[in-house]
C-alpha positions in Angstrom: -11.3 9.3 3.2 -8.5 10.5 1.8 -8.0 10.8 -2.3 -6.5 7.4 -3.2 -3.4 9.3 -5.0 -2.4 10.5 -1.2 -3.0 7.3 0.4 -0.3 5.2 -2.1 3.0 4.2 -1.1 5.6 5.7 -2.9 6.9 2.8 -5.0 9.8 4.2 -6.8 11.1 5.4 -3.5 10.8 2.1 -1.3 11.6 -0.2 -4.3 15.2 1.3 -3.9 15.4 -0.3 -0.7 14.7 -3.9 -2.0 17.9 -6.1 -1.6 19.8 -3.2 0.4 21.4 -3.8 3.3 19.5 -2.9 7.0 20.3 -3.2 10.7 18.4 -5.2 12.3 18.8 -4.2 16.4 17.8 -7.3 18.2 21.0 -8.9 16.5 23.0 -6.4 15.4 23.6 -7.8 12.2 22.9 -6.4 8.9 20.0 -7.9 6.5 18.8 -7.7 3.2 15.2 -6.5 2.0 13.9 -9.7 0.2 10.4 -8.7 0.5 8.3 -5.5 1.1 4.7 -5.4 2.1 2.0 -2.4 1.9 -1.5 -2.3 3.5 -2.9 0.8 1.5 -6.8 2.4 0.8 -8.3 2.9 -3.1 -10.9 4.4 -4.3 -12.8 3.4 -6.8 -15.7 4.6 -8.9 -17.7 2.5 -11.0 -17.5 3.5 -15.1 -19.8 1.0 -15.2 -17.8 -1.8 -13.6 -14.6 -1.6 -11.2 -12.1 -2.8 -14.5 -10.4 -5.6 -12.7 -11.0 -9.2 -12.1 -10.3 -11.2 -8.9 -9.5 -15.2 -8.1 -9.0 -16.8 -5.4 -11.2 -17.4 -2.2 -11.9 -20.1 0.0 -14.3 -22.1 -2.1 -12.0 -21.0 -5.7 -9.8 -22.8 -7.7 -7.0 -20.5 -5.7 -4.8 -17.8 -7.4 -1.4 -17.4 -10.0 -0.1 -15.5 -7.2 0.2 -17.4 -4.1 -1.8 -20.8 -4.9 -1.4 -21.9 -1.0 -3.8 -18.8 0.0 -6.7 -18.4 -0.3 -7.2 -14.9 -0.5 -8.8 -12.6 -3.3 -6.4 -11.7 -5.8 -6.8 -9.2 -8.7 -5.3 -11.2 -11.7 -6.3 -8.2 -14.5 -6.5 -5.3 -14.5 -8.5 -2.7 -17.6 -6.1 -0.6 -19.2 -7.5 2.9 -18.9 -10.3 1.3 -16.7 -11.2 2.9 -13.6 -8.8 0.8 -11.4 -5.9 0.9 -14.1 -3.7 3.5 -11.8 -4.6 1.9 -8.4 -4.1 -1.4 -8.8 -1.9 -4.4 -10.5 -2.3 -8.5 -11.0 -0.9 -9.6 -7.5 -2.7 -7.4 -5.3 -4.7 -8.8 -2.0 -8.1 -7.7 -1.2 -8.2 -7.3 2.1 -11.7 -5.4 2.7 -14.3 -3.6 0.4 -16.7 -0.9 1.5 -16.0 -1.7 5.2 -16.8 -5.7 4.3 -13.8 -8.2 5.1 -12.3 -10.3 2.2 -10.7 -12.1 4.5 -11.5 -16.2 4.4 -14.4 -15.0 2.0 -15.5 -17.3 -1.1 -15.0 -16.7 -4.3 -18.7 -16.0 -5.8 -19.5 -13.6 -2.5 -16.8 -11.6 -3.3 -17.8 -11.2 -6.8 -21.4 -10.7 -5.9 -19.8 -8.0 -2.9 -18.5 -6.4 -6.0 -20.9 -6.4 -8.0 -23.6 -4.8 -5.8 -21.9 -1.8 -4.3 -23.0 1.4 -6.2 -20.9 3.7 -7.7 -17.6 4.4 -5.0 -15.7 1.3 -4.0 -13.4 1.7 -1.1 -10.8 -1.0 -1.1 -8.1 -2.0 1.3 -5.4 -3.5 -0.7 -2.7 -6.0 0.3 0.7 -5.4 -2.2 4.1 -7.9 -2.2 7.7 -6.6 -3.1 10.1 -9.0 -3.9 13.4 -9.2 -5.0 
């Protein structure tokens, strides 16, 4: 896997395109970006936890975020925690150490968290919106 800092979309760069105008080809009308979405890979190492907290889940009370899915959401991240320049409240967990968050309950994903060793791999879900 590649180191997390090269696997990151550049934010600065495609938060310039929100609200701008594109072509779209199939109508040949111009549209605005309301809303960006990035599928990206972190790594994590354990110092001794991960230094973010998660909601959600199929059997949770849902999320802040999106309360009609029911996804695993970070909701806090640790400042100067091992996570603190990887991820933000908002972001989707998609998969961790090859294991799918997708229509995952709450407590298994905490327990999933809990129980990997020291390198978490995480496949992250992250929103742009104007």
């Amino acid at each position: 896997m590649e180191p997390p800092e090269q696997l990151l979309p550049h934010i600065p760069d495609v938060q310039s395109l929100l609200g701008e105008d594109v072509l779209t080809p199939a109508q040949g009308t111009a549209t605005k970006i309301s809303e960006l979405i990035f599928i990206f890979c972190v790594r994590i190492e354990k110092n001794p936890g991960l230094g973010f907290s998660i909601s959600g889940g199929i059997s949770g009370q849902g999320n802040p975020f999106k309360p009609s899915d029911k996804g695993i959401f970070v909701t806090r991240v640790q400042p100067d925690g091992p996570a603190s320049s990887l991820l933000q409240p908002g972001d989707k967990i998609l998969q961790a150490n090859g294991h799918s968050f997708v229509h995952l309950e709450h407590e298994k994903a905490v327990l999933l968290l809990k129980s990997f060793q020291n390198t978490v791999d995480l496949v992250i879900q992250r929103e742009l919106t104007v």
